[in-house]
C-alpha positions as CSV (number, residue, x, y, z in Angstrom):
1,X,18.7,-20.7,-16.1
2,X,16.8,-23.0,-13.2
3,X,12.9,-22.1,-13.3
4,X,11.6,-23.6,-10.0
5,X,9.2,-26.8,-11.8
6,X,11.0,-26.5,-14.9
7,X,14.0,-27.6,-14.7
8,X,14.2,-29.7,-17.6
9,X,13.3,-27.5,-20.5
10,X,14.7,-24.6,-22.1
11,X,13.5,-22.0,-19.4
12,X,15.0,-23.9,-16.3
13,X,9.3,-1.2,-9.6
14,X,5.9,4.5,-8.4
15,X,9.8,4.8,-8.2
16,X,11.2,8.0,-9.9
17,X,13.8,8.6,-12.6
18,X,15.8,10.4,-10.0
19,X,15.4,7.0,-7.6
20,X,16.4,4.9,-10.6
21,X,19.2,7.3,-11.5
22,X,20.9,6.9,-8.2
23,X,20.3,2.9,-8.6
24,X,22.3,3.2,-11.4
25,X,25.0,4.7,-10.2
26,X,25.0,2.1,-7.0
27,X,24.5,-0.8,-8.9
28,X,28.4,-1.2,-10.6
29,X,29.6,-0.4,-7.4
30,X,31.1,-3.3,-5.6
31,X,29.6,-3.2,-2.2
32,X,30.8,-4.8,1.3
33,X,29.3,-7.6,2.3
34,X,27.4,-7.4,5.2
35,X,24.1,-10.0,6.9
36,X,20.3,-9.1,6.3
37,X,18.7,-8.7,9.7
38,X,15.7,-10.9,9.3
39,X,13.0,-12.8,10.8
40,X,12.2,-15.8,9.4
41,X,8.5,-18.3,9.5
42,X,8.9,-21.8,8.1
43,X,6.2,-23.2,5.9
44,X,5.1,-26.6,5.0
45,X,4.0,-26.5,1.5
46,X,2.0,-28.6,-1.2
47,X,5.2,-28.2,-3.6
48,X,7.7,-25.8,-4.8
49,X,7.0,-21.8,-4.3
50,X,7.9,-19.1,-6.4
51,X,5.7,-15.4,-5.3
52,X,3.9,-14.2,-2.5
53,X,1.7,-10.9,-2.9
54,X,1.2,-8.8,0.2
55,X,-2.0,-10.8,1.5
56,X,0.6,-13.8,1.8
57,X,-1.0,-15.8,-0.3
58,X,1.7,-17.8,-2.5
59,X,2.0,-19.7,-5.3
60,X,3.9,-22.7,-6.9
61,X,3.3,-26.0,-8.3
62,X,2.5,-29.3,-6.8
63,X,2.8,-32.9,-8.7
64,X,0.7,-31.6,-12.2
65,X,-1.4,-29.0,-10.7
66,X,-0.5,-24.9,-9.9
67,X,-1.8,-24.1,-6.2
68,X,-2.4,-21.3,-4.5
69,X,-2.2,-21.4,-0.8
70,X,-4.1,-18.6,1.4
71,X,-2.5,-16.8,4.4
72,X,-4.6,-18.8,6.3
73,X,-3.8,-22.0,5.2
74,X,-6.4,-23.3,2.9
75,X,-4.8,-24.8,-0.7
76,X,-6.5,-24.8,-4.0
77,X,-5.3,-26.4,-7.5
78,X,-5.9,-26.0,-10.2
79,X,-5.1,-26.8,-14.1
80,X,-5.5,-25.3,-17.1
81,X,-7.8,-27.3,-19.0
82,X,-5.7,-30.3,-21.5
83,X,-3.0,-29.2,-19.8
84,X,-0.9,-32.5,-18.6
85,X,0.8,-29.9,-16.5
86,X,0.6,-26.2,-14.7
87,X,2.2,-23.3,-12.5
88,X,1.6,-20.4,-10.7
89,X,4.7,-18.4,-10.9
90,X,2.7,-15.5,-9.2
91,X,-0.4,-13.7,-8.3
92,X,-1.1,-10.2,-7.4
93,X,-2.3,-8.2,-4.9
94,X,-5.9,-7.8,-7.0
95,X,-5.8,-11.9,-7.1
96,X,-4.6,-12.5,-11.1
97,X,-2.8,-15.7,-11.5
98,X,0.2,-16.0,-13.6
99,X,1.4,-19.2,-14.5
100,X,3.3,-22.0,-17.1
101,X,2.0,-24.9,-18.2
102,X,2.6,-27.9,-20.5
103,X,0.7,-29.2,-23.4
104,X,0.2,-33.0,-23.6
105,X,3.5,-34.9,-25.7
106,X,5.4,-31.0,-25.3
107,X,8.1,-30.3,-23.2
108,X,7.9,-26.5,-24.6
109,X,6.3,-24.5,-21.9
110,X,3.6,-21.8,-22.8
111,X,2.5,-18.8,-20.8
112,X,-1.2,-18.3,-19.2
113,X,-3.4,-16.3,-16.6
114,X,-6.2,-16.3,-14.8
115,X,-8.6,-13.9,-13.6
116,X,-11.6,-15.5,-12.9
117,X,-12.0,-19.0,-14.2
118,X,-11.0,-18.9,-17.5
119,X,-7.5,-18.9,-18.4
120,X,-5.9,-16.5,-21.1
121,X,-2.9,-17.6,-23.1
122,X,0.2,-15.1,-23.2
123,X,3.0,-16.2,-25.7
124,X,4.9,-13.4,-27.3
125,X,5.2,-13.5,-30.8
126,X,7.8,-15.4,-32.5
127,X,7.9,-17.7,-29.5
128,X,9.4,-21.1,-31.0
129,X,11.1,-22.9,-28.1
130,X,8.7,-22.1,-25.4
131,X,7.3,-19.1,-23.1
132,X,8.2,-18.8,-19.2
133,X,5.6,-16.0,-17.5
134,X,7.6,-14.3,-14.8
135,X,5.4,-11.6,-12.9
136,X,2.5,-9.6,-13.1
137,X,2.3,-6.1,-11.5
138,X,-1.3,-4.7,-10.2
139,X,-1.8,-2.9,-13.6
140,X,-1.7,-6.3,-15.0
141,X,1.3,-6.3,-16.8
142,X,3.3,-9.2,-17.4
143,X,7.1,-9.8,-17.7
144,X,8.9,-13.2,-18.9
145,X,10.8,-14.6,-21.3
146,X,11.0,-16.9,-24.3
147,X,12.8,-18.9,-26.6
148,X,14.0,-18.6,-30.3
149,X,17.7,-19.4,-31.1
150,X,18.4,-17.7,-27.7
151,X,16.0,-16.1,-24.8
152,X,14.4,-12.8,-25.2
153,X,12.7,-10.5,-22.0
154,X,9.2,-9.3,-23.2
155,X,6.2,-7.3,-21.3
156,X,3.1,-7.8,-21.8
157,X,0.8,-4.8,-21.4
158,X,-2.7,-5.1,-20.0
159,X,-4.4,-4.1,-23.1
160,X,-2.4,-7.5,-24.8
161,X,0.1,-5.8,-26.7
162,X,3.9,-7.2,-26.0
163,X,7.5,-5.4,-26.6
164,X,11.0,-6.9,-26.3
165,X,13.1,-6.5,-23.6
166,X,16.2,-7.7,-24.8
167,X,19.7,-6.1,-23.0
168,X,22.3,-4.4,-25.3
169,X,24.9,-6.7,-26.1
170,X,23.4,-9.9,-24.7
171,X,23.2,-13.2,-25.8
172,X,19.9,-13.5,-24.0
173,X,18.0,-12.0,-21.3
174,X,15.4,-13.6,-19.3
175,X,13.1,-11.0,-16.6
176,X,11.9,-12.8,-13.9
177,X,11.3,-10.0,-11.5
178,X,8.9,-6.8,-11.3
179,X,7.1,-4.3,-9.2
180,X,3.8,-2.0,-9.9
181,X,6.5,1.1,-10.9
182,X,7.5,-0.7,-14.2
183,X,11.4,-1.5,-12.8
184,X,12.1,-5.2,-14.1
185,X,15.0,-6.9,-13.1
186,X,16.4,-10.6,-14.1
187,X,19.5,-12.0,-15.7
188,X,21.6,-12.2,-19.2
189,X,24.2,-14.2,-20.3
190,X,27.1,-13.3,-23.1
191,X,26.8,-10.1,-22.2
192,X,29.8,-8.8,-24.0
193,X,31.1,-11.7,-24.3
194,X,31.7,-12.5,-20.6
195,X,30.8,-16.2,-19.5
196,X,29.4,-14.7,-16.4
197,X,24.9,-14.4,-15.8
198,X,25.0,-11.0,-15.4
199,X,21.6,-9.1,-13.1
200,X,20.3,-6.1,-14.6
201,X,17.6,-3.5,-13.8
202,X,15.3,-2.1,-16.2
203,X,13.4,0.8,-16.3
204,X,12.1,3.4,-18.8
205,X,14.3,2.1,-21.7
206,X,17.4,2.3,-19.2
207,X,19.1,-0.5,-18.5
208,X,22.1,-1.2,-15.6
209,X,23.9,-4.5,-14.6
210,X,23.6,-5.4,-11.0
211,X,26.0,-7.8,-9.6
212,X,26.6,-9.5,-6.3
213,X,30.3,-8.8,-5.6
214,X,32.9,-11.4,-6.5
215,X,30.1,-13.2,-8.3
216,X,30.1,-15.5,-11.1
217,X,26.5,-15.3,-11.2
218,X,23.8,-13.1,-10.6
219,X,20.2,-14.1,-10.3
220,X,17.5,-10.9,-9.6
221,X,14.3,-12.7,-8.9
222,X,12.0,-9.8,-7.5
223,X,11.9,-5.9,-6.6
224,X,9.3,-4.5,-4.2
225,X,8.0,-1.4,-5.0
226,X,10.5,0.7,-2.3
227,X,13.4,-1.2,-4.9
228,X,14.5,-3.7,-2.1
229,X,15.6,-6.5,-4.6
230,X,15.9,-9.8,-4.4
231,X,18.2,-13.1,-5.5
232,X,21.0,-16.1,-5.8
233,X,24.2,-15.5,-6.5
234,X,27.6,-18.0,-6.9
235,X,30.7,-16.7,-5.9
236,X,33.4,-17.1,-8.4
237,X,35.3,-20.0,-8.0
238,X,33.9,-21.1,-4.9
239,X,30.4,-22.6,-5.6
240,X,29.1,-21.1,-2.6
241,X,25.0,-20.3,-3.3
242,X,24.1,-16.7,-1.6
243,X,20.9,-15.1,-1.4
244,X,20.7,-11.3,-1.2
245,X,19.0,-8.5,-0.6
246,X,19.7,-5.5,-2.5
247,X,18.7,-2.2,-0.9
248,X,19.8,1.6,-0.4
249,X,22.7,0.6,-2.6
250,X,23.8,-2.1,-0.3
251,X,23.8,-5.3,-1.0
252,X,23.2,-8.1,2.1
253,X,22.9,-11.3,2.6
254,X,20.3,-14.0,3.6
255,X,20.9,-16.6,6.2
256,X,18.8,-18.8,7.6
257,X,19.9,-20.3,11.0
258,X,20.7,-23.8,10.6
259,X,20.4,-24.0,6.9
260,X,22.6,-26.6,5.2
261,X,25.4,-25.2,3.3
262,X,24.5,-23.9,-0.3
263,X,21.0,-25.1,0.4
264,X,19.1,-21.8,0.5
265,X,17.6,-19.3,-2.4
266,X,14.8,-16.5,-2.6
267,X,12.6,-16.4,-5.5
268,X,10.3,-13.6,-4.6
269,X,9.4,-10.6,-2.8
270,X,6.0,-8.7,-2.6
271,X,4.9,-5.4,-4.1
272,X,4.1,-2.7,-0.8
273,X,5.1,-4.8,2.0
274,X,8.8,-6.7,1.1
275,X,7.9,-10.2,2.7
276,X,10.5,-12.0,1.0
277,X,9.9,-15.9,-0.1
278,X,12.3,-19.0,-0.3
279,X,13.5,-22.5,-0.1
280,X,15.9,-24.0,2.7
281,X,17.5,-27.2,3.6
282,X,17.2,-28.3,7.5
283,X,18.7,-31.2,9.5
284,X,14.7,-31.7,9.6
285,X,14.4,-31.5,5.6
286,X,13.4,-29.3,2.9
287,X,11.4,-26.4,3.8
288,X,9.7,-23.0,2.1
289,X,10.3,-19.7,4.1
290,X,8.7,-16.3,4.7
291,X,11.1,-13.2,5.8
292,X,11.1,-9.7,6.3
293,X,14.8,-8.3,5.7
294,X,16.3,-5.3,6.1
């Protein structure tokens, strides 16, 4: 499963039960496929991006150092302290920091935030082979995954206590997505046994697969809080790389003009106001994006 910054090691939504009930339904529906209407802004950035919060600030990770880079423009680093490296993976509206980082001679990546100037660790219990922080909601809850034999989901609740969020059948499941309603979405793999990532929603102790159509894999990387959600997907048999946006049951997808084929993915969307962030390929080189889709 590719982590943007980690691609080396192991770890590479108030919506109501009615809402959710419908999403259900919708989501093992196979949908037409159809384009996003979007506008796009391109970004030069320190180094790879993974959130933005509705303030546009966003974060990523540059060289050694996590960054967080103001609407406005201004950059700061920073590292968690005898760490030989550290990432933001995102930051919300009420300016926590989530992030990853690396102790010195590991390659087994532990979880972290920040509010303030002094980190806190977050690694779940029983975490052997490493913790990867995903999100964290304006209630301060967290969502990631780590690693034992296989990959377990967990949540991390604001007064520090952690449950598993493992899907029913699955090999592992790894959340990488959430909004300030509680729905967390993300990916599983071996889900009765199927070769295929599988995308699920979560929410409430209800859990639904949600799957780009004609898809090998699925890859939920955010939900706002309206349930627009966001992510990569590979057609089966055709390697083709498309970014979607999933919303009122439809699913659509992303396309930057003048991208380079199979060059561009979306790896977060914020909370109230749906700005959308990703990664594209130019004739001009590499470049981050900002959207707003419908």
């Amino acid at each position: 499963m590719p982590v943007p910054g980690y691609s080396d090691s192991l770890f590479s939504l108030r919506a109501t039960l009615a809402r959710f009930a419908v999403l259900l339904v919708m989501a093992s529906v196979a949908q037409a496929q159809t384009q996003a209407s979007c506008t796009f802004t391109m970004l030069d950035l320190p180094g790879p991006s993974t959130s933005i919060n509705d303030f546009g600030t966003i974060v990523g990770g540059a060289g050694t150092k996590g960054y967080i880079r103001y609407a406005g423009g201004g950059v700061t680093y920073y590292s968690v302290p005898s760490a030989s490296s550290t990432s933001f993976n995102d930051r919300n509206n009420n300016g926590v920091s989530v992030g990853t980082y690396l102790s010195p001679g590991s390659q087994l990546p532990k979880g972290f935030m920040l509010d303030g100037s002094t980190p806190t660790s977050v690694v779940p219990p029983g975490a052997t082979q490493g913790t990867y922080i995903g999100r964290i909601n304006k209630w301060s809850s967290i969502i990631g995954y780590y690693g034992t034999a296989q990959l377990h989901g967990f949540k991390r609740y604001s007064n520090g206590s952690f449950i598993t969020l493992d899907f029913p059948g699955a090999a592992s499941t790894t959340p990488t997505g959430q909004n300030d309603n509680g729905m967390v979405v993300g990916s599983v793999v071996g889900l009765k046994g199927s070769v295929a990532v599988n995308g699920f929603v979560y929410y409430k102790g209800q859990w639904a697969t949600l799957n780009y159509p004609n898809a090998v894999i699925t890859e939920p990387w955010g939900i706002s809080n309206s349930g627009a959600i966001i992510g990569n997907a590979e057609l089966f048999g055709m390697g083709a790389k498309v970014p979607f946006l999933y919303q009122n049951g439809t699913f659509k997808f992303i396309s930057v003009p003048n991208a380079q084929a199979n060059s561009t993915f979306v790896w977060g969307i914020s909370s109230r106001q749906g700005i959308i962030l990703g990664t594209v390929s130019l004739s001009t080189g590499g470049k981050s994006f900002i959207a707003k889709c419908n």
